[in-house]
PDB file of the backbone (N, CA, C, O) and the ligand in Angstrom, with CONECT records:
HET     ZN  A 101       1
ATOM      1  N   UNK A   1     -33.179 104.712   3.680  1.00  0.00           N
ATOM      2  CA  UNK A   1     -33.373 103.443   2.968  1.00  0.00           C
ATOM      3  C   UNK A   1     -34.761 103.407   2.334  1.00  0.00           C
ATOM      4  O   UNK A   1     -35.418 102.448   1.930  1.00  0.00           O
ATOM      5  N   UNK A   2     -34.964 104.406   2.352  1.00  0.00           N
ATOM      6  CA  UNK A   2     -36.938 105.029   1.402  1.00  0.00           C
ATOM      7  C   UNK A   2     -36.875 104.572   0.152  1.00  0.00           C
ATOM      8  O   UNK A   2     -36.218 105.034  -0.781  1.00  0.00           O
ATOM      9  N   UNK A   3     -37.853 103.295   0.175  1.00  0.00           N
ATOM     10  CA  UNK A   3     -38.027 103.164  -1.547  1.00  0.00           C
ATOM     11  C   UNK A   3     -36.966 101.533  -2.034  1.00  0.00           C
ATOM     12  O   UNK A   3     -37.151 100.615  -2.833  1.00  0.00           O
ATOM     13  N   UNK A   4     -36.060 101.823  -1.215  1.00  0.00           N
ATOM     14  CA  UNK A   4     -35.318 100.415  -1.319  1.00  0.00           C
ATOM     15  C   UNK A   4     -35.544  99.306  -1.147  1.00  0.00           C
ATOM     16  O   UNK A   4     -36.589  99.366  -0.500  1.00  0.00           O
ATOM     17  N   UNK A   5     -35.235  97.971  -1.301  1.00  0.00           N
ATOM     18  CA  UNK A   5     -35.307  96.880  -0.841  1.00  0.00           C
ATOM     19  C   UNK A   5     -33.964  96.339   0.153  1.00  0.00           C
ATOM     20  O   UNK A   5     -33.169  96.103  -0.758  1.00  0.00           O
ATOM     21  N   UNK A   6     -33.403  96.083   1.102  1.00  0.00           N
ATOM     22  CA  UNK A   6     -32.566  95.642   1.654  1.00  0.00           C
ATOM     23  C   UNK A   6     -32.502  94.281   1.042  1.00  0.00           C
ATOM     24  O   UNK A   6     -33.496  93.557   0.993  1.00  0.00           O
ATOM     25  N   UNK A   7     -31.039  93.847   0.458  1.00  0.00           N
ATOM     26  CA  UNK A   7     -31.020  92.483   0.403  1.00  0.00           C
ATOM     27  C   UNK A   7     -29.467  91.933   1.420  1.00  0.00           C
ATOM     28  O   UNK A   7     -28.881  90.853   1.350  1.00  0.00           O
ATOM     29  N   UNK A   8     -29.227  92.864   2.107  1.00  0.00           N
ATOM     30  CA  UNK A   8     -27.847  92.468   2.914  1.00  0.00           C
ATOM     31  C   UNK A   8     -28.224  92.357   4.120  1.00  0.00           C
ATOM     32  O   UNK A   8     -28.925  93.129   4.774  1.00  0.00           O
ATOM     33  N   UNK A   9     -27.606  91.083   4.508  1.00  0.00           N
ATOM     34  CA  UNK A   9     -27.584  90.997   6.326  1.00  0.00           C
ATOM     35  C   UNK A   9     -27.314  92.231   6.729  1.00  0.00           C
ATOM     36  O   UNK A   9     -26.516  92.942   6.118  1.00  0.00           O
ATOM     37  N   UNK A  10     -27.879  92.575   7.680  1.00  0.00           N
ATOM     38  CA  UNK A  10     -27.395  93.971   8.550  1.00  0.00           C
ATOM     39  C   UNK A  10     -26.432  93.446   9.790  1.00  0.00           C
ATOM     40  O   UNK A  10     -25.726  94.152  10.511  1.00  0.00           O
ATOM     41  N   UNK A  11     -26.657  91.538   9.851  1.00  0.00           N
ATOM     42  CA  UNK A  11     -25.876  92.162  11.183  1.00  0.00           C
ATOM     43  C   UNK A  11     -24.265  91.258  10.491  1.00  0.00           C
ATOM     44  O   UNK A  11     -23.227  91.625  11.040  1.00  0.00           O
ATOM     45  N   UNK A  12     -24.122  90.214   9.420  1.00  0.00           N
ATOM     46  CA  UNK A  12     -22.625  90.173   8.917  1.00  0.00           C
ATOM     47  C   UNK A  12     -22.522  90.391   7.763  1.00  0.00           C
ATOM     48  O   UNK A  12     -21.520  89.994   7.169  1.00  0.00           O
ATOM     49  N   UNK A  13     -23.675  91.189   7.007  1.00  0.00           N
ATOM     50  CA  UNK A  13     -23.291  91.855   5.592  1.00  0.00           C
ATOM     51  C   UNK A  13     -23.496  91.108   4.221  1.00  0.00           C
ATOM     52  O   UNK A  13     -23.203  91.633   3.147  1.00  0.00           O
ATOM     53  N   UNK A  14     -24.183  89.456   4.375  1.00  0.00           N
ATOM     54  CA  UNK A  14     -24.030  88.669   3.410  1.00  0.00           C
ATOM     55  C   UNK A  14     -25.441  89.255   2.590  1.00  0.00           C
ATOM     56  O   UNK A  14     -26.480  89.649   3.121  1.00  0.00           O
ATOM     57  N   UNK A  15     -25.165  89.187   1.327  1.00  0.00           N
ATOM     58  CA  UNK A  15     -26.058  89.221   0.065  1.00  0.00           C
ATOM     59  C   UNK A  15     -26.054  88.021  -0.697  1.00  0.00           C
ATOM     60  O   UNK A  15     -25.135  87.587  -1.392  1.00  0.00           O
ATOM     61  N   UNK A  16     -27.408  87.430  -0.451  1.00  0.00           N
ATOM     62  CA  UNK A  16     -27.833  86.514  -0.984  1.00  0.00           C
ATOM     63  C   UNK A  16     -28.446  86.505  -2.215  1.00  0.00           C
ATOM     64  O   UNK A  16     -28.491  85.555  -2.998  1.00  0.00           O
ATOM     65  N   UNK A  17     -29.089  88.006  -2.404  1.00  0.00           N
ATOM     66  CA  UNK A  17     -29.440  88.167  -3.433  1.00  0.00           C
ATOM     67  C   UNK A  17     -31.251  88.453  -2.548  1.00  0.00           C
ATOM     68  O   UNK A  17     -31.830  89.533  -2.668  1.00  0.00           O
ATOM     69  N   UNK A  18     -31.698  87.575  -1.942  1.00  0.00           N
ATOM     70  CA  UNK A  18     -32.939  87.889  -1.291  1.00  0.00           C
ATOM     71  C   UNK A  18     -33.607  88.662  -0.689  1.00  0.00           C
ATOM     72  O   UNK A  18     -33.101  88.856   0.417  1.00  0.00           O
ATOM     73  N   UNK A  19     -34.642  89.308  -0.862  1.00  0.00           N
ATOM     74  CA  UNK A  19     -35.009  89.817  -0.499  1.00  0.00           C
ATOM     75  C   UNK A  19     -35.335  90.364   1.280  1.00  0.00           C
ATOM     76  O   UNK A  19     -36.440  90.049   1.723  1.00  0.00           O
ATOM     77  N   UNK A  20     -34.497  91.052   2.102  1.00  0.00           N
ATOM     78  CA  UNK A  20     -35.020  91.308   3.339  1.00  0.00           C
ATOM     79  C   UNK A  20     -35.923  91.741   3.930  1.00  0.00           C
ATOM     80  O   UNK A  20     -36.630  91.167   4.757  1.00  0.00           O
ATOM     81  N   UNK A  21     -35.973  92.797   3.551  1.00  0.00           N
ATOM     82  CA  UNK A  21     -36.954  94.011   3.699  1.00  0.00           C
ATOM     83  C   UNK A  21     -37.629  94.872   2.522  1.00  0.00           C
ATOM     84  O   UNK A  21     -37.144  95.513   1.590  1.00  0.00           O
ATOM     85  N   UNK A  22     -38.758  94.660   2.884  1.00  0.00           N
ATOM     86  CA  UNK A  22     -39.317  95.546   1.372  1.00  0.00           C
ATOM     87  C   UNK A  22     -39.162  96.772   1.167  1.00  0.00           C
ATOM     88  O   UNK A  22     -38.637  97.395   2.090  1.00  0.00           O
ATOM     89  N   UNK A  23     -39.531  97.498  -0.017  1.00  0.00           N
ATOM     90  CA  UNK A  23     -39.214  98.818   0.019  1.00  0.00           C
ATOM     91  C   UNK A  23     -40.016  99.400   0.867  1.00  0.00           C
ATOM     92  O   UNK A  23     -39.690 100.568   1.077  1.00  0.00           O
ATOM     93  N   UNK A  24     -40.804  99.095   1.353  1.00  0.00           N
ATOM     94  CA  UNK A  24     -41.977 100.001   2.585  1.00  0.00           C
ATOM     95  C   UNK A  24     -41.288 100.153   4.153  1.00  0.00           C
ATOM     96  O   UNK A  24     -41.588 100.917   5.069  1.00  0.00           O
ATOM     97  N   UNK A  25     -39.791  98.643   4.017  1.00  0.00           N
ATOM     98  CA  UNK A  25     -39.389  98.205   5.585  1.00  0.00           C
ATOM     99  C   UNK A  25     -39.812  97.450   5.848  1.00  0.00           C
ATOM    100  O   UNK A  25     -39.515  97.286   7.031  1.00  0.00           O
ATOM    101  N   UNK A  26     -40.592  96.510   5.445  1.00  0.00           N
ATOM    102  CA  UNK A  26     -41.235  95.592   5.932  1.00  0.00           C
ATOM    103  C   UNK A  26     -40.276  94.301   5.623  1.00  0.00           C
ATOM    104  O   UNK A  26     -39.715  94.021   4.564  1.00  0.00           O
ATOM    105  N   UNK A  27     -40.256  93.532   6.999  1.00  0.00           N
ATOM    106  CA  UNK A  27     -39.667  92.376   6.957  1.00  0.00           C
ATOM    107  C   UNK A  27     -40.507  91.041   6.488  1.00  0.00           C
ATOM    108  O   UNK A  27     -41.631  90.581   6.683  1.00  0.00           O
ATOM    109  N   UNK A  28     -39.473  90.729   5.853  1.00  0.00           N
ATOM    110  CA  UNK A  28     -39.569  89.240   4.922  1.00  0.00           C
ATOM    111  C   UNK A  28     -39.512  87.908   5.621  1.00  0.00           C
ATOM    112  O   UNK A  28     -40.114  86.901   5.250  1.00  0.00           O
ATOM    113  N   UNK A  29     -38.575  88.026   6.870  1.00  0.00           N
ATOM    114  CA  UNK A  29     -38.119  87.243   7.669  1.00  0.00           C
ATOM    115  C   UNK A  29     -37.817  86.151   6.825  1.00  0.00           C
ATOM    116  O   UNK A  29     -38.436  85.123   6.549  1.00  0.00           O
ATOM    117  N   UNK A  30     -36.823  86.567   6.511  1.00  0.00           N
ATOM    118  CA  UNK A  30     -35.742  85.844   5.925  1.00  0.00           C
ATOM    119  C   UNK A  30     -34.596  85.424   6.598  1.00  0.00           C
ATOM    120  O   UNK A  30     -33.770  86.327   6.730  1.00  0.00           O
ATOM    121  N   UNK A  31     -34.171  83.976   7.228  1.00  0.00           N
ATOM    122  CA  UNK A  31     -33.404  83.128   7.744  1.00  0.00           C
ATOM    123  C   UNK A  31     -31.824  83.417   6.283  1.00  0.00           C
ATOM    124  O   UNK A  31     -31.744  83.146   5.085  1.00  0.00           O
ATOM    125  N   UNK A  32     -30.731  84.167   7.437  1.00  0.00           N
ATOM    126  CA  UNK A  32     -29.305  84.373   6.473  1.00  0.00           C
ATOM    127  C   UNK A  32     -28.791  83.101   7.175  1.00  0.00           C
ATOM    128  O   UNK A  32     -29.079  82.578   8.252  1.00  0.00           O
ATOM    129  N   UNK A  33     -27.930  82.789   6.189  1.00  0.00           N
ATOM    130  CA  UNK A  33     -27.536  81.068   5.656  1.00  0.00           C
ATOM    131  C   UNK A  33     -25.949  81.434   6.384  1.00  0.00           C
ATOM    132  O   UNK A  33     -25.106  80.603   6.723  1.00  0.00           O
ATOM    133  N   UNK A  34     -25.872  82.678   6.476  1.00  0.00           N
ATOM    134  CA  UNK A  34     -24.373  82.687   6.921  1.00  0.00           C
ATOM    135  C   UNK A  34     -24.213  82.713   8.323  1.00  0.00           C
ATOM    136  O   UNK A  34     -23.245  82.116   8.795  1.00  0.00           O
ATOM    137  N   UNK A  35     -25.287  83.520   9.341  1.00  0.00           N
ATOM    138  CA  UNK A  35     -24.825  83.973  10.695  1.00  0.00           C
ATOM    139  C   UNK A  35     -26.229  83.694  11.224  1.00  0.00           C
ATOM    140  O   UNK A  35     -26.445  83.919  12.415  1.00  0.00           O
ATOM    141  N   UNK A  36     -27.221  83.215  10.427  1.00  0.00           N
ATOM    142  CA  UNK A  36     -28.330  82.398  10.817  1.00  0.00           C
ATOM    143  C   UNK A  36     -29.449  83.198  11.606  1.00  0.00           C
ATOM    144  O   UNK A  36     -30.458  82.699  12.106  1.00  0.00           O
ATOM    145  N   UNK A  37     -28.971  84.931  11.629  1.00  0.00           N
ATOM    146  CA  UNK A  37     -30.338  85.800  12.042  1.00  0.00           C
ATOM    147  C   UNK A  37     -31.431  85.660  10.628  1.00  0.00           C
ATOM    148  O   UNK A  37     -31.348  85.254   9.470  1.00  0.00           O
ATOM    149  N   UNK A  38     -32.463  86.262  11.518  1.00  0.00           N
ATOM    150  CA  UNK A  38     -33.283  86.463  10.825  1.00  0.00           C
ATOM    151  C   UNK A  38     -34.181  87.802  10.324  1.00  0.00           C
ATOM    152  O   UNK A  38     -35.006  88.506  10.906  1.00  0.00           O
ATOM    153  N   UNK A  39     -33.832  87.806   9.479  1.00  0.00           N
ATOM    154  CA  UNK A  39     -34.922  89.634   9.147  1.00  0.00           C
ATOM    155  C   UNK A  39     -36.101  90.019   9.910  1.00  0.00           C
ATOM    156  O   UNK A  39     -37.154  89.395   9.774  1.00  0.00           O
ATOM    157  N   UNK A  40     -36.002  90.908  10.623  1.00  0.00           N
ATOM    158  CA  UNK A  40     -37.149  91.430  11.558  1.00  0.00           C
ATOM    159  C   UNK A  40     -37.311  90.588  12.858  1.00  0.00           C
ATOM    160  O   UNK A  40     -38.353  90.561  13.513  1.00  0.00           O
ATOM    161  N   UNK A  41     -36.280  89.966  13.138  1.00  0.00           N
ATOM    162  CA  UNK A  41     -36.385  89.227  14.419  1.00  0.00           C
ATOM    163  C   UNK A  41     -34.813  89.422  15.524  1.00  0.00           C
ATOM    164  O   UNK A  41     -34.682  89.374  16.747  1.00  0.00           O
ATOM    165  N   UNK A  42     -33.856  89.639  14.440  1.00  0.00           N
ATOM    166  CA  UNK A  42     -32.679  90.112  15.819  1.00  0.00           C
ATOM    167  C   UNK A  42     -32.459  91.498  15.317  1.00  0.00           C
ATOM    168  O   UNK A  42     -31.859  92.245  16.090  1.00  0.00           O
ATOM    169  N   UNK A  43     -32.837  91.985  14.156  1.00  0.00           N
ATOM    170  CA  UNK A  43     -32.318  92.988  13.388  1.00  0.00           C
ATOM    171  C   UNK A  43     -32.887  94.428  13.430  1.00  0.00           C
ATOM    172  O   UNK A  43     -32.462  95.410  12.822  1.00  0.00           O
ATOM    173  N   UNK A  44     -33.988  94.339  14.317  1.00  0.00           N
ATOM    174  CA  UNK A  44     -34.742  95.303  14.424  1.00  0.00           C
ATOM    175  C   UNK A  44     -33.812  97.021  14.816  1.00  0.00           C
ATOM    176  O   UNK A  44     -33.937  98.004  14.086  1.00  0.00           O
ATOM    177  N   UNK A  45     -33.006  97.003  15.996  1.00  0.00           N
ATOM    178  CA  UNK A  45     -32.221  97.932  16.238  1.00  0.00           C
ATOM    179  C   UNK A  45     -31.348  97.853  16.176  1.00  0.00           C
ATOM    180  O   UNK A  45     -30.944  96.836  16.739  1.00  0.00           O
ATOM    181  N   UNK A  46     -30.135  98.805  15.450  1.00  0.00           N
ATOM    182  CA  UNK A  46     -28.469  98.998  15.741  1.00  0.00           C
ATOM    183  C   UNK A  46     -28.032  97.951  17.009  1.00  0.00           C
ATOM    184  O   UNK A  46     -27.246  97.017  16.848  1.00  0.00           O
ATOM    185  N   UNK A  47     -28.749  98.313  18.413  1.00  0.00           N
ATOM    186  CA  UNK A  47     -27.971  97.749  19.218  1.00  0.00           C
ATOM    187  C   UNK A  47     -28.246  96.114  19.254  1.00  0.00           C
ATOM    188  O   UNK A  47     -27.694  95.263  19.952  1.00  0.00           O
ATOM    189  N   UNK A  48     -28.935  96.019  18.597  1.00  0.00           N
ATOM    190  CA  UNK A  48     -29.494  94.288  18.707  1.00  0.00           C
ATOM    191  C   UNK A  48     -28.868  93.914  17.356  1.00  0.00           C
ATOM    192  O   UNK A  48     -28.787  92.698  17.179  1.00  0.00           O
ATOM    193  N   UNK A  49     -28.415  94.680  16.379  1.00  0.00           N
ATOM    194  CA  UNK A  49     -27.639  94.299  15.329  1.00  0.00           C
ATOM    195  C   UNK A  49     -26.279  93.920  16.140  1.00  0.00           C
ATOM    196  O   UNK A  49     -25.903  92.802  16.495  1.00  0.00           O
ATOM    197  N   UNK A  50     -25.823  94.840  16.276  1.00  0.00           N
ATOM    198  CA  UNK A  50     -24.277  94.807  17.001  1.00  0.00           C
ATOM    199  C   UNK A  50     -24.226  93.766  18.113  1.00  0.00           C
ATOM    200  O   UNK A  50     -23.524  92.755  18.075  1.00  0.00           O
ATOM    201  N   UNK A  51     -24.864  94.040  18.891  1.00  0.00           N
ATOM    202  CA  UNK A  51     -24.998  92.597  19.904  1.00  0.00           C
ATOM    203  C   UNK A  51     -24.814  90.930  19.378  1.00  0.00           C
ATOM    204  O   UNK A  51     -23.985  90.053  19.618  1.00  0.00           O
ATOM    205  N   UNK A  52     -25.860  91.002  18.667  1.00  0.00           N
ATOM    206  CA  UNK A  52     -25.838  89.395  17.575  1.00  0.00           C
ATOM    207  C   UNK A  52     -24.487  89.566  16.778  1.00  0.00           C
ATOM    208  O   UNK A  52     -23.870  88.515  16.603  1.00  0.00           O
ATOM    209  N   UNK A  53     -23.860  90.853  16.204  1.00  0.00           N
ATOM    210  CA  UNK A  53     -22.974  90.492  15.543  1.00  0.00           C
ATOM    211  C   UNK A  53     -21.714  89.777  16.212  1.00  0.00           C
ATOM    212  O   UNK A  53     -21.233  88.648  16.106  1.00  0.00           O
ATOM    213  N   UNK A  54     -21.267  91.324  17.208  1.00  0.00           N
ATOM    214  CA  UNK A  54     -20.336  90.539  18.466  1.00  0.00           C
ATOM    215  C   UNK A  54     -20.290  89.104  19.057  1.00  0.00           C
ATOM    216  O   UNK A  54     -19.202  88.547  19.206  1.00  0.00           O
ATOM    217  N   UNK A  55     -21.547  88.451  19.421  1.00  0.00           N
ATOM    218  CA  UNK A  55     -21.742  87.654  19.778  1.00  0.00           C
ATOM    219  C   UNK A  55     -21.179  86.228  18.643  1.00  0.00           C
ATOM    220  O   UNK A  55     -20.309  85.367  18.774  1.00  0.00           O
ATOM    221  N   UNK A  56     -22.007  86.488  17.734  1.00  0.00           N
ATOM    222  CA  UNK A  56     -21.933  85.815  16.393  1.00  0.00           C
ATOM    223  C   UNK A  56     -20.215  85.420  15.470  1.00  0.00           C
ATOM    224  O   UNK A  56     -19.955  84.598  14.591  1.00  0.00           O
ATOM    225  N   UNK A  57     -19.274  86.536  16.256  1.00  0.00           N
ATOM    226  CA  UNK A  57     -17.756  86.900  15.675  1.00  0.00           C
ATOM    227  C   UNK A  57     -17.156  86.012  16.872  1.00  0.00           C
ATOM    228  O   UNK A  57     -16.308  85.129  16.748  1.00  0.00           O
ATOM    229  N   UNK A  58     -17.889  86.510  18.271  1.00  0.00           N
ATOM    230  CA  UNK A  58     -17.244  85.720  18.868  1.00  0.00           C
ATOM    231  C   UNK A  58     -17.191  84.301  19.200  1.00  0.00           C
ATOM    232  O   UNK A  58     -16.169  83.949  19.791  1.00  0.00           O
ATOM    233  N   UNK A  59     -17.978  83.499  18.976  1.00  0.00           N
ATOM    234  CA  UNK A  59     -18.343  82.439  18.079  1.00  0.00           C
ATOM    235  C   UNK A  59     -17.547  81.476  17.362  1.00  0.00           C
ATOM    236  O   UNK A  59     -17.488  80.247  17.385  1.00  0.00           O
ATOM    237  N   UNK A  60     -16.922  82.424  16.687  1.00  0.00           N
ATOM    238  CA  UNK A  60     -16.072  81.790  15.355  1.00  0.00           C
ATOM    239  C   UNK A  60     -16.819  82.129  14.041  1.00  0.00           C
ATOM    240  O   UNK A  60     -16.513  81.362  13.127  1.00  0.00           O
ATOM    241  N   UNK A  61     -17.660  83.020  13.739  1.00  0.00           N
ATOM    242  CA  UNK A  61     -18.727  83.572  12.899  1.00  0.00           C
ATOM    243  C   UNK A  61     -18.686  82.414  11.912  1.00  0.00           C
ATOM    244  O   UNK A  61     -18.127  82.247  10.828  1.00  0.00           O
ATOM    245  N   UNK A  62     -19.623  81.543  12.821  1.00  0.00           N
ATOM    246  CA  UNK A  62     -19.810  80.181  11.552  1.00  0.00           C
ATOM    247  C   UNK A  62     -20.707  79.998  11.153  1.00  0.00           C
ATOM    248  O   UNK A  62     -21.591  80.252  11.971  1.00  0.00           O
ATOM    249  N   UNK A  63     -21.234  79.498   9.825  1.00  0.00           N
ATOM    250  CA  UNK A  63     -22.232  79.596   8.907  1.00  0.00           C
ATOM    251  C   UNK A  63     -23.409  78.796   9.518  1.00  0.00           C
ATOM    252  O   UNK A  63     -23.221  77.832  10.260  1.00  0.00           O
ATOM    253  N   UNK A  64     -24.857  79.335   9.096  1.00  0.00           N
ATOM    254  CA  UNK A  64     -25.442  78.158   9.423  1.00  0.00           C
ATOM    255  C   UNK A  64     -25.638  77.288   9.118  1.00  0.00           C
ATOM    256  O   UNK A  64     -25.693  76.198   9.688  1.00  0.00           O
ATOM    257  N   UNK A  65     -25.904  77.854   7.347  1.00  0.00           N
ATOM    258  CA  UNK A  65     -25.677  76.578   6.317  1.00  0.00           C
ATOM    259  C   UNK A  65     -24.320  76.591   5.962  1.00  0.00           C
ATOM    260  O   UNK A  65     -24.003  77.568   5.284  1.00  0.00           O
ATOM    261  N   UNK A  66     -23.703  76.039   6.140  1.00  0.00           N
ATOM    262  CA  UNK A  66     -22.023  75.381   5.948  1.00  0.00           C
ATOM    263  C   UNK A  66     -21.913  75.353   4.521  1.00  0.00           C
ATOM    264  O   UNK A  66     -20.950  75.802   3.899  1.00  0.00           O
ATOM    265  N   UNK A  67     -23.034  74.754   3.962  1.00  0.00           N
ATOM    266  CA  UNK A  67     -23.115  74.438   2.431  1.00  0.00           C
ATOM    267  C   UNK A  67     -22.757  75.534   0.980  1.00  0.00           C
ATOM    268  O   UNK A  67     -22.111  75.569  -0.068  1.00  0.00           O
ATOM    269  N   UNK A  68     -23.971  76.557   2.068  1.00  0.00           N
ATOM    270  CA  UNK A  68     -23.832  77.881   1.255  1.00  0.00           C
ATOM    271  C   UNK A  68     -22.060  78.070   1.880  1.00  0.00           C
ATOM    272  O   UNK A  68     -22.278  78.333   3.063  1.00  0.00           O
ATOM    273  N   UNK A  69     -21.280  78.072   1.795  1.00  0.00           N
ATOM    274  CA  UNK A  69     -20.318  78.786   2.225  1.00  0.00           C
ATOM    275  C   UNK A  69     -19.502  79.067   0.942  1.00  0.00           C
ATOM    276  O   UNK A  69     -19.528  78.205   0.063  1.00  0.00           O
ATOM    277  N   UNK A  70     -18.774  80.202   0.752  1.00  0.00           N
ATOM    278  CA  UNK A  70     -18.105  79.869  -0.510  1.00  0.00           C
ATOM    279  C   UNK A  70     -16.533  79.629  -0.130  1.00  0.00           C
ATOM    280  O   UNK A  70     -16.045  79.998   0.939  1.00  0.00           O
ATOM    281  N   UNK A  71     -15.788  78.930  -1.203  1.00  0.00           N
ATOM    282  CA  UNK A  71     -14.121  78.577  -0.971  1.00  0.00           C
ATOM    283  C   UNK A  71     -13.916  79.429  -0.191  1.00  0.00           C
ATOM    284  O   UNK A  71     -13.706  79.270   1.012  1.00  0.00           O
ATOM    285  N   UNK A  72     -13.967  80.773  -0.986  1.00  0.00           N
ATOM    286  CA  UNK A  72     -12.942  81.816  -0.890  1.00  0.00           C
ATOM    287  C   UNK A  72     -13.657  82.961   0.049  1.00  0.00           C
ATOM    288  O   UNK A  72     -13.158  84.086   0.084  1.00  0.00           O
ATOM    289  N   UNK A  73     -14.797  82.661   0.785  1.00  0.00           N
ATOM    290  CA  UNK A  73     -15.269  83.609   1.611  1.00  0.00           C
ATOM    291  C   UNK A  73     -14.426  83.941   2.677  1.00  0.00           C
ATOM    292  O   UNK A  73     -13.790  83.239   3.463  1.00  0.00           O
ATOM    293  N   UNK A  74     -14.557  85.261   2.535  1.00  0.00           N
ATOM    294  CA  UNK A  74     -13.891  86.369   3.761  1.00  0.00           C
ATOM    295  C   UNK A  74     -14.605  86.876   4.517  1.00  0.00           C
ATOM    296  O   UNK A  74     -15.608  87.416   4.051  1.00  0.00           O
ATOM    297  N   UNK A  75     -14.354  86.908   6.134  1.00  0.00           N
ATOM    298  CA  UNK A  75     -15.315  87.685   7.174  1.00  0.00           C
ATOM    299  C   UNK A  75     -14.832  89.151   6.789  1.00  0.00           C
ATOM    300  O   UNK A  75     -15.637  89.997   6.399  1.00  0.00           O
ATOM    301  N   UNK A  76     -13.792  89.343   6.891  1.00  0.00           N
ATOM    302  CA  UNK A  76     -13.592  90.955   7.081  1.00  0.00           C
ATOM    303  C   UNK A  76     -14.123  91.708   5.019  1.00  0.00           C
ATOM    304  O   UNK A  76     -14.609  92.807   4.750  1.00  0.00           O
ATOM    305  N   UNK A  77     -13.960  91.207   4.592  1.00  0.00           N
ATOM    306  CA  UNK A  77     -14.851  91.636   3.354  1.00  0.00           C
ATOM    307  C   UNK A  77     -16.005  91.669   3.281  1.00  0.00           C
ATOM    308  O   UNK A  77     -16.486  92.528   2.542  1.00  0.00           O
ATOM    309  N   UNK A  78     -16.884  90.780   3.993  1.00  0.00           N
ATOM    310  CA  UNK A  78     -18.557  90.451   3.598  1.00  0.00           C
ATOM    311  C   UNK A  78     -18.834  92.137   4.809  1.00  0.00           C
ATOM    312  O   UNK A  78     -19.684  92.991   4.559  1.00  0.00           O
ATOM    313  N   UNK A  79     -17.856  92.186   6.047  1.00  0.00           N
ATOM    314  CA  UNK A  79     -18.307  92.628   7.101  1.00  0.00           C
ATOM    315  C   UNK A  79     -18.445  93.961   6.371  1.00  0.00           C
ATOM    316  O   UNK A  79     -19.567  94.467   6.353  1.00  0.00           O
ATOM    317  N   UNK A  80     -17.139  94.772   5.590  1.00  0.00           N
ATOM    318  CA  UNK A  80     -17.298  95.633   4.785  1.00  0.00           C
ATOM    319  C   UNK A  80     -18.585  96.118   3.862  1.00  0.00           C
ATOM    320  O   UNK A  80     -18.760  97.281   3.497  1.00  0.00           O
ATOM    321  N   UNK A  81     -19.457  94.993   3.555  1.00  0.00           N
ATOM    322  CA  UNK A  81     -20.785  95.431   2.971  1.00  0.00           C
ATOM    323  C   UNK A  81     -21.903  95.430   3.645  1.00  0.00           C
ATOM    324  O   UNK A  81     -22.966  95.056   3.147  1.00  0.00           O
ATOM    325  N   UNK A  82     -21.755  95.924   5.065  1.00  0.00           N
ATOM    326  CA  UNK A  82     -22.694  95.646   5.968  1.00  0.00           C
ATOM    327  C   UNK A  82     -23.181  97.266   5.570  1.00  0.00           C
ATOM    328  O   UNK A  82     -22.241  98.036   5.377  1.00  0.00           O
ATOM    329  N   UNK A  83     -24.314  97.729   5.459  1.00  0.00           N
ATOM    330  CA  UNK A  83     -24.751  99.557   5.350  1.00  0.00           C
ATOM    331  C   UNK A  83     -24.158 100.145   6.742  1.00  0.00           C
ATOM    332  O   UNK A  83     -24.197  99.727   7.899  1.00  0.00           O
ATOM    333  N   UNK A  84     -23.677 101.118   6.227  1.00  0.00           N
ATOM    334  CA  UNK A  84     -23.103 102.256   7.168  1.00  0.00           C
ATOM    335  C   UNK A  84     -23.877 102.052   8.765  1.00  0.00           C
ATOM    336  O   UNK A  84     -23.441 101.767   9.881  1.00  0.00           O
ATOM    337  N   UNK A  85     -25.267 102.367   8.202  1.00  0.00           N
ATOM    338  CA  UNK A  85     -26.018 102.469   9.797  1.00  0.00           C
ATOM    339  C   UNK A  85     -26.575 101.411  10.412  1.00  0.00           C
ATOM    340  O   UNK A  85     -27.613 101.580  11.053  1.00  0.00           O
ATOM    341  N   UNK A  86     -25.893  99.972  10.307  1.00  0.00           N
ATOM    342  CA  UNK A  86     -25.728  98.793  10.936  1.00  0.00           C
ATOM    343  C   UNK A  86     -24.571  98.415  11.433  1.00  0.00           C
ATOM    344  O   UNK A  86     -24.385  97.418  12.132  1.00  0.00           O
ATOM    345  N   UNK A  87     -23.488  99.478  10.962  1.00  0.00           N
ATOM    346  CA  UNK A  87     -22.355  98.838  11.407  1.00  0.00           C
ATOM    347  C   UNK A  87     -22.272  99.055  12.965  1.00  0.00           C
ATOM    348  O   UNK A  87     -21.337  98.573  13.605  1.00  0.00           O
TER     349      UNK A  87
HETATM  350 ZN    ZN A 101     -26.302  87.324   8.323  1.00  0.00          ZN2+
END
C-alpha cells in the first residue's frame, strides 16, 4: 500500500471518498459513518480489523450515521471492497 492513500474502511469496506491513511500510513483518524471505527484506532491489525468487523456484523452492522446510509446500500457488496489484506 506504498505511496497510496487508503480511502476504504478496512474493517466494512465503505468509501467515503476521505481520506484514511496517508500515503506515508499515517492515520487521519477518521470516524466511518457506516460501522463507526475509526482510522488508526481499531484498525491497526488484521486481527483487530476482523474482530470489530465480526463483532460489528454481529450487531446487525448498523450505521452510525443512519443519515449517511444509502436506499440501496448492500452489506455483502460494500464488504466486497474491503482490500484483500483486511479481509
Ligand atoms: Zn467502516
Amino acid at each position: 500500500m506504498e505511496g497510496r492513500v487508503e480511502t476504504v474502511c478496512r474493517i466494512c469496506g465503505l468509501d467515503a471518498g476521505e481520506v484514511r491513511f496517508d500515503e506515508d500510513g499515517l492515520s487521519l483518524f477518521v470516524v466511518c459513518a457506516c460501522c463507526g471505527c475509526e482510522s488508526g484506532v481499531e484498525d491497526g491489525t488484521a486481527t483487530a480489523v476482523r474482530r470489530h468487523r465480526e463483532s460489528w456484523i454481529g450487531d446487525g452492522a448498523p450505521w452510525f450515521e443512519p443519515k449517511a446510509k444509502q436506499a440501496d446500500w448492500d452489506l455483502e457488496r460494500q464488504l466486497a471492497s474491503i482490500p484483500p489484506e483486511w479481509r
